[in-house]
N, C-alpha and C positions, 0 to 999 in steps of 0.2 A: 515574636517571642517563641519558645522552644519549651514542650515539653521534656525535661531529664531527669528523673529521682523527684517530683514533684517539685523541680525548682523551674521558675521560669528564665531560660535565656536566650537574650536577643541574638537573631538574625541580624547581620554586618551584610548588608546587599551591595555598598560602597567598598567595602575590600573582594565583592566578588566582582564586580566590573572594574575593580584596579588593575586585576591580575589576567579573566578572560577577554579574548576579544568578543568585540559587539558586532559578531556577525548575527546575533537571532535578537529580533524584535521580542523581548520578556515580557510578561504580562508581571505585576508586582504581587508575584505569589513564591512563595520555595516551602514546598512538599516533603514531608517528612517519611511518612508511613499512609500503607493502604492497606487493603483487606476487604476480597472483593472487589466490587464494585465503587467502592468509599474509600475518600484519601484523604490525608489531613497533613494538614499545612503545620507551621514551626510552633503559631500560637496558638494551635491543639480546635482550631477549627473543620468541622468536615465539612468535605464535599460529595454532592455524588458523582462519579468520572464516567462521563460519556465521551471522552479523549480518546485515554486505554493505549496513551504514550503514541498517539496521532493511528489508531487501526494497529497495535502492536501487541498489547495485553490479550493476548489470547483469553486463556482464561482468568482474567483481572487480575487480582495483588496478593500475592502469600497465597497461593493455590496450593495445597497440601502435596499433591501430587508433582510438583513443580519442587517444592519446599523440599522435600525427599529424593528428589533425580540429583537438585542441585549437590547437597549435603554428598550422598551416597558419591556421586563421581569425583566431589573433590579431594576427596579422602583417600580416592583409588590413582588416579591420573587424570590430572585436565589439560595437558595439552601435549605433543609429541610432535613431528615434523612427517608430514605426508610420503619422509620419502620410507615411511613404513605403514603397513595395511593397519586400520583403526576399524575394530570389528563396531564402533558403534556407527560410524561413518556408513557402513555396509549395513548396518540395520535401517539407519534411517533412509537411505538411495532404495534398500527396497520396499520399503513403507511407501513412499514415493512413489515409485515405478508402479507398485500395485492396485494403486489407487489413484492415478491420473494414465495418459494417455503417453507418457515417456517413455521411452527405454533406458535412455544414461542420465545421469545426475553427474554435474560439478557441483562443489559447497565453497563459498567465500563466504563476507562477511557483513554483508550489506545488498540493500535492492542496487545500488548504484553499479556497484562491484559484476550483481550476476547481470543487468543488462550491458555494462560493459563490455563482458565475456561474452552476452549474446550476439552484439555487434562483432566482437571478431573472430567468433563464430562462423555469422553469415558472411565476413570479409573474406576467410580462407575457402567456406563455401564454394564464392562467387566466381575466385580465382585457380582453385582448382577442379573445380565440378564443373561451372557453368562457362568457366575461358572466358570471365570480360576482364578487360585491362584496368578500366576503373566503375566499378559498380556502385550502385546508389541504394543507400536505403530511404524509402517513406515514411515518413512519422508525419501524424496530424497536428494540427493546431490546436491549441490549449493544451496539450497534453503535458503530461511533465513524467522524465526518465531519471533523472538523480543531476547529482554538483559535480559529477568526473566533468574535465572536457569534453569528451566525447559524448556521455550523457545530455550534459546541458544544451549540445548543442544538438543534440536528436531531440530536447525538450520545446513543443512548436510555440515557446513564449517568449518573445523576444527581451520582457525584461531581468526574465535570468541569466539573459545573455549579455546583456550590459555589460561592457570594460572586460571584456574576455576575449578578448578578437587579436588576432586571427583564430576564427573557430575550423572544427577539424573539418575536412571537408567531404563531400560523400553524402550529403542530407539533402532531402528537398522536402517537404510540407503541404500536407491535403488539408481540408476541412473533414473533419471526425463525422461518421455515419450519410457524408453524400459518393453514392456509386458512380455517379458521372464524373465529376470532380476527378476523383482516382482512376477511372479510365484514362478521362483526359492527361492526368499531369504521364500515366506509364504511358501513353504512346509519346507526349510532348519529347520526353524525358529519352526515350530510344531511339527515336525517329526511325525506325526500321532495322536495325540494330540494339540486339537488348544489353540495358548498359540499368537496369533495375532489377538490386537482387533480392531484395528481403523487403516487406513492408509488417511498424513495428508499431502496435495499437495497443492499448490498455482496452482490455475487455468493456470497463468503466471507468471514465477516466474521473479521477479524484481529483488534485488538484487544479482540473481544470471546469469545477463545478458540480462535483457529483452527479455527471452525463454519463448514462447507462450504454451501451451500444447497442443497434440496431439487429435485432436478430438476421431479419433478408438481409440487409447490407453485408453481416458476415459471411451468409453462409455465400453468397454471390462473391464476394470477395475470396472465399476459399476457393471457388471454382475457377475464378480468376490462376489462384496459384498453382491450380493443380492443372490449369491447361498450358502456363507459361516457366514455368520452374522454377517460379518465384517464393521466397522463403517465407512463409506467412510467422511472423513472432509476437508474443501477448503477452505481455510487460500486468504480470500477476503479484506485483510485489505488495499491493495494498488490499486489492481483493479475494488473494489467495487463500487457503488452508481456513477456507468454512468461513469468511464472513459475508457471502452471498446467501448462506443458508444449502449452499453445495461447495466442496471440496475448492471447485475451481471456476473463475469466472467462467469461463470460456465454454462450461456446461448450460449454462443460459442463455449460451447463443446455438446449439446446436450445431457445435462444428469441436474441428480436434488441431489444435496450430501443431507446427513444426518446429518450433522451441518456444519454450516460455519460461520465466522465470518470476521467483518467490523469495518473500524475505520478512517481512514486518513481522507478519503474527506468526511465524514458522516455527520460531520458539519461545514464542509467548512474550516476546523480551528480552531474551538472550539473545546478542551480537550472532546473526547468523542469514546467510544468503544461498540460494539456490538457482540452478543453471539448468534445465532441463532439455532434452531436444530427444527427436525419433533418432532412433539408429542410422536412417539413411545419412543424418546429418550432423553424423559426431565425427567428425573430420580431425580432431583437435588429434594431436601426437605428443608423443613424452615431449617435455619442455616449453610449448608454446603456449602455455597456460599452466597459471600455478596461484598459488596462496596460503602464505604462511601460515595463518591461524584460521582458513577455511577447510570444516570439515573435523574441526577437534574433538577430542572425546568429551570433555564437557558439552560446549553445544550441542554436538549431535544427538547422547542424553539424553540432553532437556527437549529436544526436538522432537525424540521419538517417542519421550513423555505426553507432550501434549497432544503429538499427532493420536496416539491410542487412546487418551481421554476423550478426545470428539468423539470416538466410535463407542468409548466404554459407556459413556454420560450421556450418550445420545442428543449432543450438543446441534449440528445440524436441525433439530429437528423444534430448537428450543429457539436458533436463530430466525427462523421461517417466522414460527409464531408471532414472536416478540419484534420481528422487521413488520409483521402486516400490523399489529397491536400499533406500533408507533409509529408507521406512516398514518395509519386511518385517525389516531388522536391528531398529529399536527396537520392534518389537511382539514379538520376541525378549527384550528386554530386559524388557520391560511382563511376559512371560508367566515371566520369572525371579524377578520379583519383584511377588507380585501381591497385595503389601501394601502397597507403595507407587502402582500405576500401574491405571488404569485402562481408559486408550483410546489410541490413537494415530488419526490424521486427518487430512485435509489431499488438495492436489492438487500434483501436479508438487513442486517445489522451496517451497512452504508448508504446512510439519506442523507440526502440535500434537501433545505426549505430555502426558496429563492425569494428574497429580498426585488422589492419592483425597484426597475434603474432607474427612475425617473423620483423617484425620493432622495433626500438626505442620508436617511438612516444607514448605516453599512451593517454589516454582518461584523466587524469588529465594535460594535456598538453594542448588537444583543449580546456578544459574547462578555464582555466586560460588565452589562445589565446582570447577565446572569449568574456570573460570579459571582455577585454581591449576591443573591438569592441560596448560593451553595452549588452552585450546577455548574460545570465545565464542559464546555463543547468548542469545537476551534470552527475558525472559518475555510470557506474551501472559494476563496476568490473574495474582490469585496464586497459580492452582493448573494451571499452563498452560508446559510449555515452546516456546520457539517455533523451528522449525527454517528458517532463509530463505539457506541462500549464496550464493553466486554464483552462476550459472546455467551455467556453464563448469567447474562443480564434476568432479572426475574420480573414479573410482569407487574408487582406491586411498585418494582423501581420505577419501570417503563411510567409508569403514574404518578409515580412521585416526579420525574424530570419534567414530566411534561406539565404536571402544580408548577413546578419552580419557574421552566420558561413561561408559561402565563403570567407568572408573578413580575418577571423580570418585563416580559411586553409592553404590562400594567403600568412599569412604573416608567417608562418611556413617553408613554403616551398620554399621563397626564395630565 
């Protein structure tokens, strides 16, 4: 049921799977309005949203600052074609540049989109800079890069790959955070000739568990790249732009990649993707890369809205807190009940609480327990809770989710 003018009307959720396809597994909820941290569904029920539209609600729901970039740009211009300078485009590339380790910025309009870009990126790379005929990028296992072809098939989980074969080829697959492993597959892989051009890691890989990366592992692997000319790339699209509690994952590992790329929270929720890379290795030339509605004067806006809210609201600093606040409460939780939980994980504002493999219960279990309680959080695997709110999250919420997931435990376990 819907609230409208104090009348209640039903939700038809049979005319909306008449019309979509059932490519997403729905939970039987449809969201009406938010504000903050809090989103309410059609029959005027709240929740509290530790979602944040899967790490993407920057600053949650009807951000005033958000609410105002939008309003103001669409009244001026929101959209024009790249093959003219977009002075907002140029603001937000140097917001960017100035506050990570880039020198150029591409904008599309999706995580999927700029790791795309980044793969052929390091494709033109390989074959103009480094003269291999057919080069190879790394990507780990469990990791996951987006639903392009070429994404999914850099994504090291073979059932995203399911019925999509012939996939692109040029991939091959380490274990995430082991140095040998990746020794071993670049020598396997060259056999004495280098035929590895880029290796392409999630600083913390989300949909493969809320697994943090290895600090030594990185920075060894950086010296790897910098003694073989291999392209180190950091697939930032969920952890980027302050939900580690710093700017950019890849500041938590103590190293600087050669391109990376951002997209979810970049603009809070505005369709918007980013391509970043050092100067040595912007190789890209008019025409071999492009994107219709990447880089528009709306999104970029609202982009460079939010980016200056982190620094005006001192947001960084609110996420640090409120990630130790709610690891320390659910590893409370983990140590009450240590028949069900085995780990808690994560940096700043993305945790994982790991469900033990050897139970029943999945992680789409608590999640649907704790809906019924008001609490939304998704899973990151099926034995994986995943914790992402807003980043504006205040620490009496932080209390109130972690009452409700208790509440929802509770009623599992009785």
């Amino acid at each position: 049921m819907a609230i409208e003018s104090g009348v209640n009307i039903p939700y038809n959720s049979s005319d909306f799977d008449k019309y979509i396809m059932t490519t997403y597994g729905r939970f039987p909820l449809a969201l009406e309005r938010g504000l903050g941290c809090r989103v309410w569904d059609t029959s005027g029920r709240e929740y509290l949203d530790f979602v944040a539209g899967i790490a993407t609600c920057t600053l949650g729901h009807a951000h005033p600052g958000m609410v105002e970039a939008v309003t103001r740009q669409i009244q001026t211009l929101h959209h024009v074609s790249n093959l003219y300078y977009i002075p907002q485009q140029g603001d937000l590339g140097k917001w960017l540049v100035e506050h990570s380790c880039a020198d150029r910025v591409f904008f599309c309009n999706s995580g999927a989109e700029a790791n795309e870009g980044a793969i052929k990126l390091a494709r033109k790379y390989a074959h103009t800079v480094l003269d291999l005929e057919k080069p190879v990028i790394l990507t780990a296992k469990a990791s996951f890069h987006g639903r392009t072809l070429a994404t999914v098939t850099a994504t090291g989980q073979p059932k995203y790959q399911k019925y999509f074969d012939p996939l692109v080829p040029g991939f091959s697959y380490v274990p995430y955070n082991d140095i040998e492993a990746l020794k071993n597959a670049i020598a396997e892989i060259d056999e004495g000739n280098q035929r590895v051009a880029a290796i392409m890691l999630e600083a913390l890989q989300g949909e493969g568990g809320v697994c943090p990366g290895n600090k030594e592992y990185f920075q060894e692997l950086r010296e790897i790249c910098d003694d073989t000319g291999i392209l180190l790339i950091l697939d930032e699209v969920q952890v980027g732009m302050g939900r580690t509690g710093k700017y950019w994952g890849y500041e938590n590992l103590g190293i600087e990649p050669d391109i990376f790329t951002s997209a979810k929270g970049l603009a809070g929720g505005i369709p918007i993707g980013a391509l970043m890379c050092k100067k040595f290795c912007d190789v890209f030339g008019p025409g071999e890369h492009a994107s219709t509605f990447g880089g528009n004067p709306f999104a970029c806006a609202v982009g460079l809205t939010v980016a200056q809210t982190l620094e005006k609201e001192n947001i960084l600093q609110n996420v640090q807190e409120r990630g130790e606040q709610l690891r320390m409460k659910l590893t409370a939780i983990a140590d009450r009940y240590p028949d069900l939980f085995t780990e808690v994980r994560g940096w700043g504002l993305m945790n994982g609480m790991e469900l033990k493999a050897d139970i029943e219960l999945t992680s789409i279990d608590v999640v649907k327990a704790a809906m019924e309680q008001g609490l939304l959080l998704v899973p990151a695997g099926p034995k994986v809770l995943r914790f992402v709110p807003p980043l504006i999250v205040s620490a009496e919420e932080i209390e109130k989710a972690v009452h409700l997931l208790e509440n929802a435990i509770a009623s599992l376990t009785s």
